[in-house]
N, C-alpha and C positions, 0 to 999 in steps of 0.2 A: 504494500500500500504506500502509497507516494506519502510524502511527509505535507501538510498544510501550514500555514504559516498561520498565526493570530496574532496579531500585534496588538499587544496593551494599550487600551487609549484613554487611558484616566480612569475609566471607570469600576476598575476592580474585577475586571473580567476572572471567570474560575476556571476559564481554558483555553487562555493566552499563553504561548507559549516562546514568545519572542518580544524587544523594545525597539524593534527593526526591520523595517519589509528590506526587500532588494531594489526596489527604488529608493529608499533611505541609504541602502550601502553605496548604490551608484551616484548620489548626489555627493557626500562625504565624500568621497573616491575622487570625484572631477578636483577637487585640489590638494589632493595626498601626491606627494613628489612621487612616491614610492609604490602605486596600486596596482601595477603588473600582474599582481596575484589575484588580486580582487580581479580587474579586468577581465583575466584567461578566464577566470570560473566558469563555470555552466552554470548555468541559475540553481538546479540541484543541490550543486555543492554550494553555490551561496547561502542559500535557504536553510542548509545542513550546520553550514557554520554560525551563520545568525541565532539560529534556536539554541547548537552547543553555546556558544560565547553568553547569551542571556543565561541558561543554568551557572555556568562557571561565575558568573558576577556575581549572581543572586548567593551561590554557596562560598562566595570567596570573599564578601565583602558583609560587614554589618551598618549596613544604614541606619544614619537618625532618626529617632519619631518610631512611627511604630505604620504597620500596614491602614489603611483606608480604610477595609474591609477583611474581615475574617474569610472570608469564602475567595477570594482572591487569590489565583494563582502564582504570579510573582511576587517579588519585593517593593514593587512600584505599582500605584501611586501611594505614596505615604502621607500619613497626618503629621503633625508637627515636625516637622524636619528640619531646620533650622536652613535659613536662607544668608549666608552670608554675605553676600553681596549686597540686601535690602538695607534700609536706612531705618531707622528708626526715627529717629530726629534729630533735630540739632537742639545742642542746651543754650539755654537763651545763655548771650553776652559770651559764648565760646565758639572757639573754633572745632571744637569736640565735636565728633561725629558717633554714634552711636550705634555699632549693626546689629540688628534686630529683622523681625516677620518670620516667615515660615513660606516654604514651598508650597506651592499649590497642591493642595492633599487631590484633586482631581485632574493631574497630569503627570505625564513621565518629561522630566526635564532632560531639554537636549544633549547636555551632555552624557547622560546615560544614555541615549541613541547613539550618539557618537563614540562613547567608547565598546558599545557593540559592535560596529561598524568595527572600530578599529582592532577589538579581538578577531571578530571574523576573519579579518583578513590574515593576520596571521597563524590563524587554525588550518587558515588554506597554507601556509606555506610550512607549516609543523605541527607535532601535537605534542603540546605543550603541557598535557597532565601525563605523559608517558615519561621514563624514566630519561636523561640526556645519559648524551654519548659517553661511554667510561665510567657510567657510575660504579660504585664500589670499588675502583682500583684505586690503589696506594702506591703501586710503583711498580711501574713497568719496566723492565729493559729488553731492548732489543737488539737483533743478529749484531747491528754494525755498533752497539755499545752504547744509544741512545737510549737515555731514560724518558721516561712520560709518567707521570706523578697527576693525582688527581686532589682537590681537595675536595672531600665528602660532603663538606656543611656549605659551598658555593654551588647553593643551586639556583636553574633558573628557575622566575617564580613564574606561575600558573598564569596568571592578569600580566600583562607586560607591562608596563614603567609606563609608557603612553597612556592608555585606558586607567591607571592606576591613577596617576594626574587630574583622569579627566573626572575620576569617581568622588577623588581628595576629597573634596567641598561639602561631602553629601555624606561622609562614616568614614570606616575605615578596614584596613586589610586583617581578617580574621588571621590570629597565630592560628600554628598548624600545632594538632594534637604531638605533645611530650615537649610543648615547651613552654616556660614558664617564664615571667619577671624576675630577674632576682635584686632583691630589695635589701640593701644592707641598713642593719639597724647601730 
């Protein structure tokens, strides 16, 4: 069965399953230096990467505020979410600026289209929850006497540093299970 796409649209849909059609990736894409990858797709594998990249956000990030709706399929749209960017006011006789409001609890803000957009495409170009190259080696040597040495704990992360960016504003990157703050007292 082909895959369908459902694009969240504020309204708390319970079987949404992307924050990205592929006319959302190919508008993003018209000014990405680098969309080669996007570009070649077939629409399939766009579609494919759109719905993975929305799971992978949803489980890799914790947003501000809390869901919209209970019955709601994604993490988007959310209630109080803090909007950083809004103003709250200014304090009389300052030049103080205050940021304050809240995202709009009945939309998915673009930047979380956008850093869909921008996981997809590099889902088309790897896959990025599978293990990278050489894990687990500590030390290689080889015929002609070259070493290759891995370090274990530089990994690359799931959301790439772009989309992670574009998330910043809105939560932040869940640690990964067995690790911990460590708080000296």
């Amino acid at each position: 069965m082909a895959l369908v796409l459902i694009k969240e649209d504020g309204t708390g849909l319970g079987n949404a399953n992307t924050y990205a059609l592929v006319a959302d990736g190919d508008a993003y894409h018209e000014a990405h230096l680098y969309a080669t990858a996007w570009t070649a797709a077939s629409t399939p594998n766009k579609e494919a990467a759109l719905a993975m990249a929305t799971r992978l956000i949803d489980e890799e990030f914790q947003f501000n505020g809390f869901k919209a709706s209970s019955s709601q399929a994604l993490q988007w749209p959310r209630g109080r979410c803090p909007d950083p960017d809004a103003l709250q006011g200014f304090i009389a006789l300052s030049p103080l600026v205050l940021p304050g409001g809240y995202m709009a609890s009945d939309k998915v803000p673009t930047r979380v289209v956008q850093a869909t957009c921008e996981m997809a495409r590099e889902l088309l170009i790897v896959d990025r929850t599978g293990p990278p190259a050489g894990e687990g080696i500590a030390m290689q040597r080889n015929a002609d006497l070259s070493e290759i040495s891995y370090n274990k704990k530089d990994r690359r992360p799931i959301i790439t540093c772009a989309a992670q960016n574009l998330l910043c504003k809105y939560g932040r990157l869940l640690k990964k299970p067995g690790m911990m703050r460590l708080v000296r007292s």
